[in-house]
C-alpha positions in Angstrom: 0.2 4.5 -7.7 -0.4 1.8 -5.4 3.1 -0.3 -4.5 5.3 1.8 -7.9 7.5 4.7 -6.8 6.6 8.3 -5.8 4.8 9.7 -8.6 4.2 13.5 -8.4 3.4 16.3 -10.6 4.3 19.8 -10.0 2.1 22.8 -11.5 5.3 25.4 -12.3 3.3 28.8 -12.5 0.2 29.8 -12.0 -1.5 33.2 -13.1 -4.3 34.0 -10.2 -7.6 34.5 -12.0 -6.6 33.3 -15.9 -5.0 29.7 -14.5 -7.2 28.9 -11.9 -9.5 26.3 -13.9 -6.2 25.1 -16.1 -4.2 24.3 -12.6 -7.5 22.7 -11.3 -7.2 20.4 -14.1 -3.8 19.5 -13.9 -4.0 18.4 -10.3 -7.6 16.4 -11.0 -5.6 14.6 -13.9 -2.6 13.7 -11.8 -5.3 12.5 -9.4 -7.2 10.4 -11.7 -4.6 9.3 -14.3 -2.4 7.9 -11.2 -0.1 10.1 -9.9 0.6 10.1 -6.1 0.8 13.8 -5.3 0.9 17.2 -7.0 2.5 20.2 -6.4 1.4 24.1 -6.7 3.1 26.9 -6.5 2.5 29.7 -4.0 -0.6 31.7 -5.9 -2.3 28.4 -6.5 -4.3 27.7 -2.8 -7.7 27.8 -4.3 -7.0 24.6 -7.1 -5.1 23.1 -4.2 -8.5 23.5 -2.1 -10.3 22.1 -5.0 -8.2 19.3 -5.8 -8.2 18.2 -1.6 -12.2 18.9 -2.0 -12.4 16.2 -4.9 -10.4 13.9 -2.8 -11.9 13.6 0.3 -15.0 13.2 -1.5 -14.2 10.6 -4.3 -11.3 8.9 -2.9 -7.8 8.2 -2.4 -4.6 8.4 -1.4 -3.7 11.2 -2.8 -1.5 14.2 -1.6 -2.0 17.9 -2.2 1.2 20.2 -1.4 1.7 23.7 -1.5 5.1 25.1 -1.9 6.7 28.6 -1.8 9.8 27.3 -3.8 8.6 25.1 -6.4 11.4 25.4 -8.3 13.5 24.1 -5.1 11.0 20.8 -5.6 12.9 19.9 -9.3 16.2 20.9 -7.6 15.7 18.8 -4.8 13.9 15.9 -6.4 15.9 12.4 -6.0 14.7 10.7 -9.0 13.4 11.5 -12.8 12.7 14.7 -13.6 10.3 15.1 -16.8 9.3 18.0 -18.3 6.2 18.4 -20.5 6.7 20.9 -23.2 5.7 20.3 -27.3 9.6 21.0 -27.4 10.6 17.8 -26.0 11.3 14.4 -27.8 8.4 12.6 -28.8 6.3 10.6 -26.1 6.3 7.4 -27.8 10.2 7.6 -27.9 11.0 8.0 -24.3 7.9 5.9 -23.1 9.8 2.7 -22.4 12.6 4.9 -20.8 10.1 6.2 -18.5 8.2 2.6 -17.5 11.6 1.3 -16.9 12.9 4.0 -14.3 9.4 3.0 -12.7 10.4 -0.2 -12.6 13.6 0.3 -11.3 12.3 1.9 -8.5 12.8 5.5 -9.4 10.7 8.3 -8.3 9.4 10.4 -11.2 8.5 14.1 -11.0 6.0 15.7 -14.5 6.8 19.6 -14.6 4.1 21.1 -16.1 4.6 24.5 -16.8 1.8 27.8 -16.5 3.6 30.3 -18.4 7.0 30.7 -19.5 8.9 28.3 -18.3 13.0 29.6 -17.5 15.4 27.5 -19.2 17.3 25.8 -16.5 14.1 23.5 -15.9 14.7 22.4 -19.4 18.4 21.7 -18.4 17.9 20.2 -15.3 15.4 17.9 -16.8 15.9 13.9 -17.6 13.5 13.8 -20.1 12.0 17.8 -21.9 8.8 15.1 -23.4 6.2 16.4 -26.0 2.8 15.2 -27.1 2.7 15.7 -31.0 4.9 18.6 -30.8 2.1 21.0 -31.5 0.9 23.8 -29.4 -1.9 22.1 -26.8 -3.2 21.8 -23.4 -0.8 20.8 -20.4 -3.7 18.8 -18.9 -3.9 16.8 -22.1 -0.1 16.1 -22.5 -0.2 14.9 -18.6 -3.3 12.8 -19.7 -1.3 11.0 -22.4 2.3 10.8 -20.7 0.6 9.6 -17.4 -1.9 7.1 -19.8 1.4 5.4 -21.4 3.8 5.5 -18.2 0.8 3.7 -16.4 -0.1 1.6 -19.8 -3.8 1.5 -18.7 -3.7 0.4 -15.6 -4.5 3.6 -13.6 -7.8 3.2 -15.4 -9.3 0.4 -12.8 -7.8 2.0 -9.9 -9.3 1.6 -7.0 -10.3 4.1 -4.7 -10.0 4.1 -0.9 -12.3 6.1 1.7 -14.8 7.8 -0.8 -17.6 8.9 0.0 -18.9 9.1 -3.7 -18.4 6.6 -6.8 -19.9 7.2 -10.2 -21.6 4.5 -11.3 -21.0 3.7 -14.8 -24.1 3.8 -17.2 -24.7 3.6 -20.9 -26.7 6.8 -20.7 -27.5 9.3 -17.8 -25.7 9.4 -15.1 -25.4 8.7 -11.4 -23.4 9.3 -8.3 -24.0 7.2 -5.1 -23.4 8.3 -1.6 -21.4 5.3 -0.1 -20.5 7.6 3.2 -23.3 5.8 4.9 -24.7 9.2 5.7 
């Protein structure tokens, strides 16, 4: 976000037809909560579409990949590796941990699993990091983590080359064209 390190986010898995909307909603997240990039998988080209479709229309920067190895992504990565899962240590433990490696410069990389995840992402992982340690949505747990890595700030980001903004309003709502079209 902004000056900080790489933040990315990388969708592992992704069931065509039944994960479609979930891996959507991951990326969006990423997008809005103030990560840098996300990452699908192979099978995931039409959330990558819509993700790039949301972009170009509300705003940026913000990077799209596909990948056919996305597992060669965590090997590869040269920074923090975290991995969501309601099997990790508690967010609110490791959340200093994980402002500080920002901090220090270090590129961090969110694995949010589809399906099963295999286990060696859980060993090759810095940080296995769970929200409540109950079963619940991957989007929310990215929500959260990103909210207290970020501690608010992605909140007023601000968005460059959109040809859309919301406007806020107490009730209703309304989106204004600013492409000058």
């Amino acid at each position: 976000m902004n000056d900080e390190p790489e933040v990315a986010v990388l969708r592992l898995g992704h069931r065509p037809g039944r994960d479609d909307r979930m891996t959507t909603h991951v990326g969006l997240t990423a997008r809005a909560l103030g990560a840098d990039r996300v990452v699908f998988g192979p099978e995931a080209s039409s959330p990558a579409d819509t993700v790039r479709d949301i972009t170009d229309r509300f705003g940026g920067p913000f990077d799209v990949e596909v990948t056919d190895s996305p597992k060669a992504v965590i090997r590869d990565w040269d920074g923090l590796v975290v991995h969501l899962t309601m099997y990790g240590l508690p967010v609110q433990d490791v959340e200093g941990d994980l402002r500080e490696a920002l901090d220090d410069r270090t590129p961090v990389l969110f694995v949010v699993g589809a399906e099963k995840v295999p286990f060696d992402v859980y060993e090759r992982a810095d940080y296995n990091v769970a929200v409540t340690s109950q079963p619940h949505s991957e989007v929310a747990s990215l929500a959260v983590t990103l909210d207290r890595l970020f501690d608010g700030r992605e909140l007023d980001r601000e968005w460059e080359d959109a040809d859309r903004t919301v406007v806020p309003k107490d009730t209703g709502k309304k989106v204004e064209d600013t492409s000058g079209e």
